[in-house]
DSSP file (Angstrom, degrees, kcal/mol; ACC not computed):
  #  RESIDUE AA STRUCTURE BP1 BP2  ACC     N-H-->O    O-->H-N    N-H-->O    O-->H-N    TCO  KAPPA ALPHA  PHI   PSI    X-CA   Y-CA   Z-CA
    1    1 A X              0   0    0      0, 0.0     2,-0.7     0, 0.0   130,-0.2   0.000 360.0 360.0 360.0 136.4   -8.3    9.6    3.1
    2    2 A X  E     -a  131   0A   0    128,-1.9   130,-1.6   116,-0.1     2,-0.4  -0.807 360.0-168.6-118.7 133.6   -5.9    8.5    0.9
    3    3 A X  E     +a  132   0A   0     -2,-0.7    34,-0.5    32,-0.4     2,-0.3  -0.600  22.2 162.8-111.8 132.8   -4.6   10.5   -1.7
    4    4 A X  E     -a  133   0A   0    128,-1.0   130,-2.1    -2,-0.4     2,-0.1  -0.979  38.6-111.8-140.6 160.9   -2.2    8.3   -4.6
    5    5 A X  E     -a  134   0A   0     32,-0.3   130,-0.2    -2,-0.3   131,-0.1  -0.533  25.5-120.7 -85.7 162.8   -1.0    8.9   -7.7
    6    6 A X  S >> S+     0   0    0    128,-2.7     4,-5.2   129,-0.2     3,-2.3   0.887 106.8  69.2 -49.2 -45.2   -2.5    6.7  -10.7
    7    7 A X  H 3> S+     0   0    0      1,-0.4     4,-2.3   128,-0.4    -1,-0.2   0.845 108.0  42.3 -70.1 -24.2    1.3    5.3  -11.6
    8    8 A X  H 34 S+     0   0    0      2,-0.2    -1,-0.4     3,-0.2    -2,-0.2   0.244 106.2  52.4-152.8  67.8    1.1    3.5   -8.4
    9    9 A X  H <4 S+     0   0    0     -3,-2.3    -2,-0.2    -5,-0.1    -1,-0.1   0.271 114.4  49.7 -23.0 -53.2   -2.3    2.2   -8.3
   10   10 A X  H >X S+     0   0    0     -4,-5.2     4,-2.4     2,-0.2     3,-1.3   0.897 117.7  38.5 -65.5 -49.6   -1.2    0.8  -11.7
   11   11 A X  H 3X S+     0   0    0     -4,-2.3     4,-0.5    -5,-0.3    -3,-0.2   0.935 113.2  55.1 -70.9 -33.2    2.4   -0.8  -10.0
   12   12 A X  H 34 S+     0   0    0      2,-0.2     4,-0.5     3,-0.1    -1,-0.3   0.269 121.7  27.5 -95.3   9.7    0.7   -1.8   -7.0
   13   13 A X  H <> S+     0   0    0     -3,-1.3     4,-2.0     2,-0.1    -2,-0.2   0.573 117.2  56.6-127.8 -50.0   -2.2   -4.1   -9.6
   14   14 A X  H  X S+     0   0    0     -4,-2.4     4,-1.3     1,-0.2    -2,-0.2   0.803 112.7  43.5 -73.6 -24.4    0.2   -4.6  -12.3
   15   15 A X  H  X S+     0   0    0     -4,-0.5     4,-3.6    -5,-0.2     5,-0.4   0.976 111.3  53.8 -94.6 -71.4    2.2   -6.2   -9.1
   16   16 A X  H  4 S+     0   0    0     -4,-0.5     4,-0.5     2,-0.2    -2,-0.2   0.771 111.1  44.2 -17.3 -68.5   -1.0   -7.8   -8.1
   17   17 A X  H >< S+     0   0    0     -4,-2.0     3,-3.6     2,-0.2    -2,-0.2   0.937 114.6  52.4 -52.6-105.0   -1.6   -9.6  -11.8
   18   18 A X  H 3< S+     0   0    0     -4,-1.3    -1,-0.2     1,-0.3    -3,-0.2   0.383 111.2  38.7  -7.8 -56.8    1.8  -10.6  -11.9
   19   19 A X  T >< S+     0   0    0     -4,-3.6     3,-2.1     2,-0.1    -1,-0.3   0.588  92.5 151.7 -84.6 -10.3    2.1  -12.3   -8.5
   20   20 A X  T <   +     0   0    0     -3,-3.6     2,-0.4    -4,-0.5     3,-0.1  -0.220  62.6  30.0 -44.8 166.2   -1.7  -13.8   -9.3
   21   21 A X  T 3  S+     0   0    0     61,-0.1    -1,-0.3    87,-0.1    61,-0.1  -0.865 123.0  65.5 -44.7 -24.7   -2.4  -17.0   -7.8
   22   22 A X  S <  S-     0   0    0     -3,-2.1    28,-0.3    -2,-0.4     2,-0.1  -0.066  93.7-112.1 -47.5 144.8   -0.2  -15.9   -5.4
   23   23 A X        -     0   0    0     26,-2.1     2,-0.3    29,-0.4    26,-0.3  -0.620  30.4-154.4 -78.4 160.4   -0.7  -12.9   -3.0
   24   24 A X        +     0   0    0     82,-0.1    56,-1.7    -2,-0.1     2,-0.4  -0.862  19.1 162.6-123.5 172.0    1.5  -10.1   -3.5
   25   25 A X  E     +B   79   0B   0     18,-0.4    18,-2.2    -2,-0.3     2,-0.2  -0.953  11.2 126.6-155.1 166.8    2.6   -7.6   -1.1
   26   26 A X  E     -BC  78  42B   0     52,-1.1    52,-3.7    -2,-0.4     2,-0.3  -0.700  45.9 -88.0 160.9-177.0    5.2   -4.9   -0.6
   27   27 A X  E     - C   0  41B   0     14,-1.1    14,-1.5    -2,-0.2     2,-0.4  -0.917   4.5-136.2-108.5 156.7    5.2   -1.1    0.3
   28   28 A X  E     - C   0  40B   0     12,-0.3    47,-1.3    -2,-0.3    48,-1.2  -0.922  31.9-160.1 -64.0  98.3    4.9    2.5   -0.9
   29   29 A X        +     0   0    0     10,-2.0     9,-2.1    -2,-0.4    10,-0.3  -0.096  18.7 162.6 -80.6-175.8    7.6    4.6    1.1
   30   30 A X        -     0   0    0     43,-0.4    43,-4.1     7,-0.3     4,-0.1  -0.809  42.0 -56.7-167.1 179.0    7.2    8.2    1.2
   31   31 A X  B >   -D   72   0C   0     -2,-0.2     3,-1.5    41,-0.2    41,-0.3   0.008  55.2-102.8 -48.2 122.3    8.7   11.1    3.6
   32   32 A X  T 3  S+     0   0    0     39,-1.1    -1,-0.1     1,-0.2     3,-0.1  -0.133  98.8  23.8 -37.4 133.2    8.4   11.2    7.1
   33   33 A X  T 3  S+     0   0    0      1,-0.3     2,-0.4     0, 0.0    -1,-0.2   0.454 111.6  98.2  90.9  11.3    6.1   13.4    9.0
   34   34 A X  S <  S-     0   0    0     -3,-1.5     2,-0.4    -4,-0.1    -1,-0.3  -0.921  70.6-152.3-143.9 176.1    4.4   13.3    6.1
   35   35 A X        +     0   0    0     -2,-0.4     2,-0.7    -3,-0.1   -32,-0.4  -0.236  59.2 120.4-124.3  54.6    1.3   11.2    4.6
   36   36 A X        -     0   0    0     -2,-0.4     2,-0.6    -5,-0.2    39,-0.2  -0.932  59.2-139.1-118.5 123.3    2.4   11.4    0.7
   37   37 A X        +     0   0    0     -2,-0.7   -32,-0.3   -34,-0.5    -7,-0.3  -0.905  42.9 146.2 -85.9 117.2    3.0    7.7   -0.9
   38   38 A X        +     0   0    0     -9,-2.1     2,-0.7    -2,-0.6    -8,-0.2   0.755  39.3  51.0 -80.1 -88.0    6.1    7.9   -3.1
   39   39 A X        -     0   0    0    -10,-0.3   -10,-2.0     2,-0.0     2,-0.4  -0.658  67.1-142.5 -73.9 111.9    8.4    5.5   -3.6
   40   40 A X  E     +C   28   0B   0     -2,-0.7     2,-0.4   -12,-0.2   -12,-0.3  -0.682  21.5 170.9 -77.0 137.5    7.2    1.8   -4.7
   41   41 A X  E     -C   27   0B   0    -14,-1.5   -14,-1.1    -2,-0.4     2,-0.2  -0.915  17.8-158.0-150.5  96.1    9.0   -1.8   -3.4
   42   42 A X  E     -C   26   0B   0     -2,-0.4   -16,-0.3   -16,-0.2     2,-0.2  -0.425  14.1-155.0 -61.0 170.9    7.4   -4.5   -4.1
   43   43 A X        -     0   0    0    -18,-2.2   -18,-0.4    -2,-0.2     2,-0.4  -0.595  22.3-102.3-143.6 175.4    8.4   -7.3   -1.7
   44   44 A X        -     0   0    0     -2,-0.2    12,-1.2    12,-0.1     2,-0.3  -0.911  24.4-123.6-114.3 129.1    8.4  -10.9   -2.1
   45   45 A X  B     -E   55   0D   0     -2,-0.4    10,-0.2    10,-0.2     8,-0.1  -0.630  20.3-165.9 -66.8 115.2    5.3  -13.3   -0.3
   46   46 A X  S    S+     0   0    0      8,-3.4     9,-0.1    -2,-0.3    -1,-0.1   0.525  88.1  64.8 -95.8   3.4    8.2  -15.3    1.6
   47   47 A X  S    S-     0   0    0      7,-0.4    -1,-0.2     5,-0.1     4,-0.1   0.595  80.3-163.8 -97.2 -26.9    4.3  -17.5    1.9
   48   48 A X        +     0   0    0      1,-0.2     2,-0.4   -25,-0.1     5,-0.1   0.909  44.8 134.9  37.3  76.0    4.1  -18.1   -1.8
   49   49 A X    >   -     0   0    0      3,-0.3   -26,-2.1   -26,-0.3     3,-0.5  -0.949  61.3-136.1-147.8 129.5    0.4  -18.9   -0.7
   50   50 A X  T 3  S+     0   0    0     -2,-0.4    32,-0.9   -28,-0.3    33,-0.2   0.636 102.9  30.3 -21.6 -31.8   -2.9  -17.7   -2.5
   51   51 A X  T 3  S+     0   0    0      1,-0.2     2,-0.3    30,-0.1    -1,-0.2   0.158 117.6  47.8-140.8  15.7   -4.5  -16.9    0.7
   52   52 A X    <   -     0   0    0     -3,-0.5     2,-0.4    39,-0.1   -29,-0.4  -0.977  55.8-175.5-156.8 144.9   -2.0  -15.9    3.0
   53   53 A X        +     0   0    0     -2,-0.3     2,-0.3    -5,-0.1    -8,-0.1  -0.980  10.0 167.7-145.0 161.1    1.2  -13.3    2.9
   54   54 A X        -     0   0    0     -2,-0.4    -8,-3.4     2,-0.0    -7,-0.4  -0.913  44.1-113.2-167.4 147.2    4.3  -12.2    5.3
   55   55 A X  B     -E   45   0D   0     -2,-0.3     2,-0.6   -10,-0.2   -10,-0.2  -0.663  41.5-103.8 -91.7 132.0    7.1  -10.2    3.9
   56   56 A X    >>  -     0   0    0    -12,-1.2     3,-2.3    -2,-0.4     4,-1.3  -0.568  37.0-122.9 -90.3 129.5   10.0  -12.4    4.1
   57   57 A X  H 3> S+     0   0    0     -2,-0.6     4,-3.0     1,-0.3    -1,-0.2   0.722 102.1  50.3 -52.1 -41.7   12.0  -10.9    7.3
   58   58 A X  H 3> S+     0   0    0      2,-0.2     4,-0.7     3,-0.1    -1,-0.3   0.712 110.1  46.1 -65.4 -13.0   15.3  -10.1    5.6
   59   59 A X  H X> S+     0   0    0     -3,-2.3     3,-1.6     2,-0.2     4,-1.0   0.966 110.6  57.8 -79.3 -67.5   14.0   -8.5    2.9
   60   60 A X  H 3X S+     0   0    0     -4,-1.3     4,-3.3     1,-0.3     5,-0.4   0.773 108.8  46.3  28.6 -93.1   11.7   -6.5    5.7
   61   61 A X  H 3X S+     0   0    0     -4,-3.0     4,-1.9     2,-0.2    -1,-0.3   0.762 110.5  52.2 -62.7 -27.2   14.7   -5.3    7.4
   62   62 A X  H XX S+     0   0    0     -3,-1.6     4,-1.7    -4,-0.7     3,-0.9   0.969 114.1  42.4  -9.8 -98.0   16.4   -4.3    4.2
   63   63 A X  H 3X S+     0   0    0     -4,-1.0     4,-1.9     2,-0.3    -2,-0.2   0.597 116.3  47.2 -45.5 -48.8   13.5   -2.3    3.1
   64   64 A X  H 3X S+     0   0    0     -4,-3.3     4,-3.6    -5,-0.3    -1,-0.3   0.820 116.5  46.7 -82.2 -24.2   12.9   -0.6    6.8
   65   65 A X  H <X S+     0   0    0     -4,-1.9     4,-2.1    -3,-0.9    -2,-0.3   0.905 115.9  46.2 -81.6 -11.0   16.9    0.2    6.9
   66   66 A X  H  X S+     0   0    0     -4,-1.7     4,-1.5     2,-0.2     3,-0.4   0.999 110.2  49.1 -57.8 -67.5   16.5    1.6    3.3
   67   67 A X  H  X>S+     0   0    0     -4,-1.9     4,-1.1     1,-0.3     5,-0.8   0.888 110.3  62.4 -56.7 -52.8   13.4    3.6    4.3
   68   68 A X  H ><5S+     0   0    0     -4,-3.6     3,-1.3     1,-0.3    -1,-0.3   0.820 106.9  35.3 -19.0 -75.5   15.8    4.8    7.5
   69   69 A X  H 3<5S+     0   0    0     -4,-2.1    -1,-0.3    -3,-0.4    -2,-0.2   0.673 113.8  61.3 -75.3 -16.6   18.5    6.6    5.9
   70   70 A X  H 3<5S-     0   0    0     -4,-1.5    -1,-0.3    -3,-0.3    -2,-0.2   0.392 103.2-133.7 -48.1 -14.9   16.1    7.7    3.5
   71   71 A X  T <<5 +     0   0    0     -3,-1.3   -39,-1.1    -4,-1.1     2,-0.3   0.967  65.9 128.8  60.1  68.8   14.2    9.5    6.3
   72   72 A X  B   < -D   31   0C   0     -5,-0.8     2,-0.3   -41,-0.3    -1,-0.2  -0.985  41.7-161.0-129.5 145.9   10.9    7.7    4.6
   73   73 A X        -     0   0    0    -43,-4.1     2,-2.2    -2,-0.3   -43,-0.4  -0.708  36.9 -86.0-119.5 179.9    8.3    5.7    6.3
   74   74 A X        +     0   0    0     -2,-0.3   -45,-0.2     1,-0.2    26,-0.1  -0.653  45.2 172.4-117.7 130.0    5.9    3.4    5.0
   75   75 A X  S    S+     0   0    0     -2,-2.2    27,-2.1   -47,-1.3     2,-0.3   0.899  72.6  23.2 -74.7 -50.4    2.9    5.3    3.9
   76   76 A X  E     -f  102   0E   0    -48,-1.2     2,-0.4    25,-0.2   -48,-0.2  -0.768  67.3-165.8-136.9 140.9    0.9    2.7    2.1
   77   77 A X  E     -f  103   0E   0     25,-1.6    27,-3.8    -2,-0.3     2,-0.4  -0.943  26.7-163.8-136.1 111.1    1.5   -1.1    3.1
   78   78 A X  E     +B   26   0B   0    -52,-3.7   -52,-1.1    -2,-0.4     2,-0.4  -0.864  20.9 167.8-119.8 142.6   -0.1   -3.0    0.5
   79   79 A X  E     -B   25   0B   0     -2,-0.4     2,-0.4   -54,-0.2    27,-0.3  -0.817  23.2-116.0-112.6 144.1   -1.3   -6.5   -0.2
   80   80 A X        -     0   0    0    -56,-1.7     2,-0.4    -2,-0.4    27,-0.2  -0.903   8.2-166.9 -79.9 142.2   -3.4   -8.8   -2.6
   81   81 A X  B     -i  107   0F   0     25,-2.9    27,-2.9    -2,-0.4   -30,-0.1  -0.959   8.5-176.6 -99.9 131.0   -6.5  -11.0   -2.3
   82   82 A X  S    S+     0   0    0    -32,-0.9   -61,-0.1    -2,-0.4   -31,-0.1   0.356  74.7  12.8-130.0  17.3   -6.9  -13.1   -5.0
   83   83 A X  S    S+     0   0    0      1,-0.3     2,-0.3   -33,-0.2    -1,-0.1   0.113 117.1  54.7-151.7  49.3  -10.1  -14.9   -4.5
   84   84 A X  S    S-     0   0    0      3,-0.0    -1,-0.3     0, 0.0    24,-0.2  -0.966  98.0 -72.1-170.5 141.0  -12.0  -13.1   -1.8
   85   85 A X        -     0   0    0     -2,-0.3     2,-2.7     1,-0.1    -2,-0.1   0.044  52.1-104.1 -48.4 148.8  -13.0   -9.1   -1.4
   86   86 A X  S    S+     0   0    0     21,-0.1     2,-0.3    19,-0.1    -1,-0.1  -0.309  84.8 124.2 -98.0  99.0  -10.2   -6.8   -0.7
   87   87 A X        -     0   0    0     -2,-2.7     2,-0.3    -3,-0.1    30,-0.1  -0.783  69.6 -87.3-117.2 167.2  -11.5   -6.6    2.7
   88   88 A X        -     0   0    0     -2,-0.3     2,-0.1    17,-0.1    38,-0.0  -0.834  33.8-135.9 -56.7 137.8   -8.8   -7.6    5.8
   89   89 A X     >  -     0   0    0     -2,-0.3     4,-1.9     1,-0.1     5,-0.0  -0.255  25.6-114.1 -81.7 163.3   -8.4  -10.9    7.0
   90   90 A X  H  > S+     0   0    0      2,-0.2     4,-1.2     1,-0.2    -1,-0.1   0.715 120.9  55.0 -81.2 -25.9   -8.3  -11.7   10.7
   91   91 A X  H >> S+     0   0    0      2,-0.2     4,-2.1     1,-0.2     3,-1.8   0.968 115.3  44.4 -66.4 -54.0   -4.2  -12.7    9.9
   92   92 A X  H 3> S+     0   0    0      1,-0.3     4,-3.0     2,-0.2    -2,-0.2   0.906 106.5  52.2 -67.2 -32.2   -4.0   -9.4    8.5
   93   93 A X  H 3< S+     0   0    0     -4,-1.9    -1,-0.3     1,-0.2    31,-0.3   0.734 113.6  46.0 -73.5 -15.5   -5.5   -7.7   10.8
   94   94 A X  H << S+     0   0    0     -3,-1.8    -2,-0.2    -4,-1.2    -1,-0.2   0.873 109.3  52.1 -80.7 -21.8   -3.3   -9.2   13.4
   95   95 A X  H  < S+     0   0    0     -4,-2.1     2,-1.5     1,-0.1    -2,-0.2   0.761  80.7 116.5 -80.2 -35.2   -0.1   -8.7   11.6
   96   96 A X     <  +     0   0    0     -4,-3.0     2,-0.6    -5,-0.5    28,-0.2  -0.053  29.1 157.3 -39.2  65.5   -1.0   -4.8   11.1
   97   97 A X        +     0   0    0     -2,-1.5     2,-0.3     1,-0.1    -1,-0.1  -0.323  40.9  75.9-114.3  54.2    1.7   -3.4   13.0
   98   98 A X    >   -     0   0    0     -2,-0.6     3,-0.8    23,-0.4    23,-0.3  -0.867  57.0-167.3-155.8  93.5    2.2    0.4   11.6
   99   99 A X  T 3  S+     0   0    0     -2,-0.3    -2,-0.0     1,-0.2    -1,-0.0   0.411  81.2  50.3 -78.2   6.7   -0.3    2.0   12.9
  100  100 A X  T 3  S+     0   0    0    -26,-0.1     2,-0.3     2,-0.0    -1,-0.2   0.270  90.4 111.4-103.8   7.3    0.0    5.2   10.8
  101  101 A X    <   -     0   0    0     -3,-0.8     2,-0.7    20,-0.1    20,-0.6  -0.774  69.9-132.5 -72.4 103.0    0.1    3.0    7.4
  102  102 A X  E     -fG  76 120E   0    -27,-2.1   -25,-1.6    -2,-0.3     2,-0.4  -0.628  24.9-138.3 -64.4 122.7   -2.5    3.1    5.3
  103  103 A X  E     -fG  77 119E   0     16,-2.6    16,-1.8    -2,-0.7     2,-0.3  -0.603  17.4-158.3 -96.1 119.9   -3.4   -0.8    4.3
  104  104 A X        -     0   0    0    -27,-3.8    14,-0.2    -2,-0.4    -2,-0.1  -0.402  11.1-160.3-116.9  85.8   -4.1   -1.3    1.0
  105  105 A X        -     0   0    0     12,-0.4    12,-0.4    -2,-0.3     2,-0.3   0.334   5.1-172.9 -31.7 148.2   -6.1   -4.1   -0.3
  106  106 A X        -     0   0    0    -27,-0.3   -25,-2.9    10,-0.2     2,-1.1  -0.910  17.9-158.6-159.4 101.4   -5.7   -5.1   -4.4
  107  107 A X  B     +iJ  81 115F   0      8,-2.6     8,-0.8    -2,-0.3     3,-0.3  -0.888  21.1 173.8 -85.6 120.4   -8.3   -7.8   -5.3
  108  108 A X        +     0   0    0    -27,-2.9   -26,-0.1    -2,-1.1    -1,-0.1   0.029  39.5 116.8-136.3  59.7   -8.0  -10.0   -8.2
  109  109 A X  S    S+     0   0    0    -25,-0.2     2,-1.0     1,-0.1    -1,-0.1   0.773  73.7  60.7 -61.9 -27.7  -10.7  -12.5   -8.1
  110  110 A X  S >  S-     0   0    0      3,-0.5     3,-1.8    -3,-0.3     2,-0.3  -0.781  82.6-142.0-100.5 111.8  -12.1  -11.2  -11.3
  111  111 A X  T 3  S+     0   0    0     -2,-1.0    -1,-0.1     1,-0.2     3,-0.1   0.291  93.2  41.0 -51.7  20.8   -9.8  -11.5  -13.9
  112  112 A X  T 3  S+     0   0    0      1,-0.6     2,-0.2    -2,-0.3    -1,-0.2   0.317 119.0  25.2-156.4  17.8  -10.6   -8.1  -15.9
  113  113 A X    <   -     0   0    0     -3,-1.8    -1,-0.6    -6,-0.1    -3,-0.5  -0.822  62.4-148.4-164.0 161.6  -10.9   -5.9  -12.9
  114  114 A X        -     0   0    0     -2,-0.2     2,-0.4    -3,-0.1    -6,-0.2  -0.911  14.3-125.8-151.3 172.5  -10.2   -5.3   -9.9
  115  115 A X  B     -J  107   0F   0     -8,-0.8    -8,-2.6    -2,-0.4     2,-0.5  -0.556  18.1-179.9 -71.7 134.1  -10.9   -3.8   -6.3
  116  116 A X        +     0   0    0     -2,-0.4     2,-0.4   -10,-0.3   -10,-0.2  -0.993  11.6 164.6-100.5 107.2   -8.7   -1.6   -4.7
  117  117 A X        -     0   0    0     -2,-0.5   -12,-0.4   -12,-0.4     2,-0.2  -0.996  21.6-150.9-138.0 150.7   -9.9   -0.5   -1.1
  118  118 A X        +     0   0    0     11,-0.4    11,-2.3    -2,-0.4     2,-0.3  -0.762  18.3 175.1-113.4 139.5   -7.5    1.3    1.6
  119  119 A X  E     -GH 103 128E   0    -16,-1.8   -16,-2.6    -2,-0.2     2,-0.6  -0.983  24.5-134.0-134.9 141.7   -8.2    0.9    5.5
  120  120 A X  E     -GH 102 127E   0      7,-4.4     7,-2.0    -2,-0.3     2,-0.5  -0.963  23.6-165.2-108.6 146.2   -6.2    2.1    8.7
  121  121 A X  E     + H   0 126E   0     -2,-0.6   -23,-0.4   -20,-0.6     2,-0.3  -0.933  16.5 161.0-137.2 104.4   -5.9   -0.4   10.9
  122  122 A X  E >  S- H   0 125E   0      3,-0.9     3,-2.3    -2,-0.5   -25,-0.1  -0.879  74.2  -7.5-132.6 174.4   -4.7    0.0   14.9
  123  123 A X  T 3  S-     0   0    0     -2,-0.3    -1,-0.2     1,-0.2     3,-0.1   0.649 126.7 -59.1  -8.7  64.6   -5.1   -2.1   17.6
  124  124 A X  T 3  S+     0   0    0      1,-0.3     2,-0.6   -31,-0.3    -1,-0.2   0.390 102.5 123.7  70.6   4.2   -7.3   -4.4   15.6
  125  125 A X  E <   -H  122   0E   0     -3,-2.3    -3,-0.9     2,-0.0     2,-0.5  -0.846  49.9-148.8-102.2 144.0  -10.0   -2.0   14.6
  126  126 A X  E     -H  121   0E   0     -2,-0.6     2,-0.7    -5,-0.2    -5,-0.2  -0.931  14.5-175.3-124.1  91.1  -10.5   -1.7   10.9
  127  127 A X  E     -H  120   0E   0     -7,-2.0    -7,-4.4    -2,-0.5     2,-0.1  -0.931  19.2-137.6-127.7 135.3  -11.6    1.4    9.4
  128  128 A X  E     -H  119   0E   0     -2,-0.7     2,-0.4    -9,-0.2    -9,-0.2  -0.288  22.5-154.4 -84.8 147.2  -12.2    1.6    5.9
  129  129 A X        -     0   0    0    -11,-2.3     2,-0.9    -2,-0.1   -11,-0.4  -0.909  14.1-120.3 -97.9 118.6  -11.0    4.6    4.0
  130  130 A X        -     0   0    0     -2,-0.4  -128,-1.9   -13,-0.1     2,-0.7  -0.380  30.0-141.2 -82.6 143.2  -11.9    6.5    0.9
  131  131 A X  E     -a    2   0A   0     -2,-0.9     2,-0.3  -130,-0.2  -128,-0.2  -0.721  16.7-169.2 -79.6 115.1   -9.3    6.9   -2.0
  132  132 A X  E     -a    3   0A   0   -130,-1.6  -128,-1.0    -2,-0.7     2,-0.6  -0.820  11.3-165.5-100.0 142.8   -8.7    9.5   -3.9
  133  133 A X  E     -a    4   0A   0     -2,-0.3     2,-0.2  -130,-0.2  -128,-0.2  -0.958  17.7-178.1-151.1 118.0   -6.0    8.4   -7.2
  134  134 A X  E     -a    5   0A   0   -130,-2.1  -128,-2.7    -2,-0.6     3,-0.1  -0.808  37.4-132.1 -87.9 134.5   -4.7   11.4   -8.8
  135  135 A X  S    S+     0   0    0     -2,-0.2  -128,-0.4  -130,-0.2     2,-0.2   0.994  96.0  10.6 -58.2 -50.1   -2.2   11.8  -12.1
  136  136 A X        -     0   0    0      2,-0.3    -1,-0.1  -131,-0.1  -132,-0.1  -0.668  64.9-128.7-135.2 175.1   -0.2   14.3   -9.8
  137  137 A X  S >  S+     0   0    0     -2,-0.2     3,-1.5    -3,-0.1     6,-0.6   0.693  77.2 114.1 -87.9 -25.0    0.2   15.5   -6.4
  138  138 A X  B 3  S-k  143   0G   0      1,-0.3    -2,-0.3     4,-0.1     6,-0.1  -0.316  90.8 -14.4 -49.8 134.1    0.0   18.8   -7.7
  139  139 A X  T 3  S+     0   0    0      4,-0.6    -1,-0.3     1,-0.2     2,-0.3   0.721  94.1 134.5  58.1  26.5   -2.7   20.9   -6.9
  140  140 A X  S X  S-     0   0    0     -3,-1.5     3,-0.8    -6,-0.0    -1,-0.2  -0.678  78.7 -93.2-102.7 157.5   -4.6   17.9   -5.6
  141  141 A X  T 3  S+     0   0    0      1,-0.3     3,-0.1    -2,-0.3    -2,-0.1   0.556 122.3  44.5 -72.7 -13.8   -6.2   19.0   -2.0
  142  142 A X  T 3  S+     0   0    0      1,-0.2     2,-0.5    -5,-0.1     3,-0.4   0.879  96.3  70.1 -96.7 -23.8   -3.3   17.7   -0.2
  143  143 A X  B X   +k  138   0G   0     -3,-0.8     3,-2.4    -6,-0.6    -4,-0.6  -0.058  50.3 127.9-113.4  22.9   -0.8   18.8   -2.0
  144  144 A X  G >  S+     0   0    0     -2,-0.5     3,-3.0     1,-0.3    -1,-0.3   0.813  72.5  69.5 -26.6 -62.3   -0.8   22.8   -1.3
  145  145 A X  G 3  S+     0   0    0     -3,-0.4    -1,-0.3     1,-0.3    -2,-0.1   0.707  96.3  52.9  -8.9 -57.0    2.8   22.6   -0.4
  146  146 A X  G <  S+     0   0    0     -3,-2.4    -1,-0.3    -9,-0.2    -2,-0.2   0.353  79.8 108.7-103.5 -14.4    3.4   21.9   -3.7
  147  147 A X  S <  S-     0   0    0     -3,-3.0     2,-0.3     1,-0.1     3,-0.0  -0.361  79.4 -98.6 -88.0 169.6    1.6   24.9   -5.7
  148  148 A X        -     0   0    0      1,-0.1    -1,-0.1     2,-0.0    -2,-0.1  -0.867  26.7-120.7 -81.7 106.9    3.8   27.3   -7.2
  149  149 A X        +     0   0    0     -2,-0.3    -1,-0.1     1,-0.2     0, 0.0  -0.146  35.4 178.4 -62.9 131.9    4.5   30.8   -5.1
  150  150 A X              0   0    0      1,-0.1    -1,-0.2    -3,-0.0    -2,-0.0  -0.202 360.0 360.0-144.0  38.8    3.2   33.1   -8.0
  151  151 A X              0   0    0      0, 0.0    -1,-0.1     0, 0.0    -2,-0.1   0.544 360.0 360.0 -75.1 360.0    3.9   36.2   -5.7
């Protein structure tokens, strides 16, 4: 399952809309060893295509050496469809290469909503996930860690 905050559900669609016809893409870093999406970076579609996307490889490395010294990985790797269900494509499904990366899909065929659906995806098997979108991490079912010691 994946657990996100609203504010980016909302950056990762607002991102979507923006980039519309276009796909849009980037990731959501968060700490290592753990499965909490944090930080957002959108990327640039180095594909500028409707129907197709790739993270343009210097930016990429940028983004992965950031994520380094930051001791962050990337939690959420996310995309747009923007005329077809936010399902994976057979490109995407080859390109998936973080297998502990939740994939997140952003449709925005219909212009006054849209789909959001999350998958993991490793060696080409595609399993769909459910989403949970929280305000906070607090007190949300993962987020235990996080309650307050009230000893």
């Amino acid at each position: 399952m994946l657990v996100i905050r609203r504010d980016l559900v909302d950056a990762m669609v607002a991102h979507a809309r923006r980039d519309h016809p276009d796909e849009a893409c980037g990731v959501i870093a968060g700490p290592a060893g753990s499965d909490r999406p944090e930080r957002f970076v959108p990327m640039t579609n180095a594909e500028r295509s409707p129907t197709f996307y790739r993270f343009d490889s210097l930016e990429q490395l940028r983004v992965w050496r950031e994520m380094d010294r930051a001791d962050e990985v990337p939690v959420v790797i996310y995309h747009s469809h923007t005329a077809t269900e936010a399902y994976p494509s057979r490109t995407d499904i080859s390109y998936a290469s973080e297998p502990d990366a939740h994939y997140v899909l952003v449709s925005t065929r219909d212009p006054h909503e849209h789909e959001l659906r999350s998958y993991r995806i490793v060696d080409g098997v595609v399993t769909e996930e459910p989403v949970e979108v929280v305000e906070s991490y607090m007190f949300s079912h993962t987020g235990a860690d996080d309650v307050p010691d009230c000893r």
